[in-house]
C-alpha positions in Angstrom: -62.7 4.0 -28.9 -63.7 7.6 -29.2 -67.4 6.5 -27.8 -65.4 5.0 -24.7 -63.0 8.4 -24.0 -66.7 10.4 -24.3 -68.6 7.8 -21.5 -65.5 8.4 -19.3 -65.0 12.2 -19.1 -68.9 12.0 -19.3 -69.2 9.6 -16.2 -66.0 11.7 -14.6 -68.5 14.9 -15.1 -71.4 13.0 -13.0 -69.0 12.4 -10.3 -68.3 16.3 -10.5 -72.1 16.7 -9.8 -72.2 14.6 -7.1 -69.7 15.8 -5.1 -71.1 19.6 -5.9 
């Protein structure tokens, strides 16, 4: 479950990237 929480702020980061 950790390992899930980790992809999500990790995928949330990419989505940071992309909009800056």
């Amino acid at each position: 479950m950790k390992k899930q929480l980790f992809i999500l702020y990790f995928n949330i980061f990419l989505i940071f990237l992309g909009i800056g």
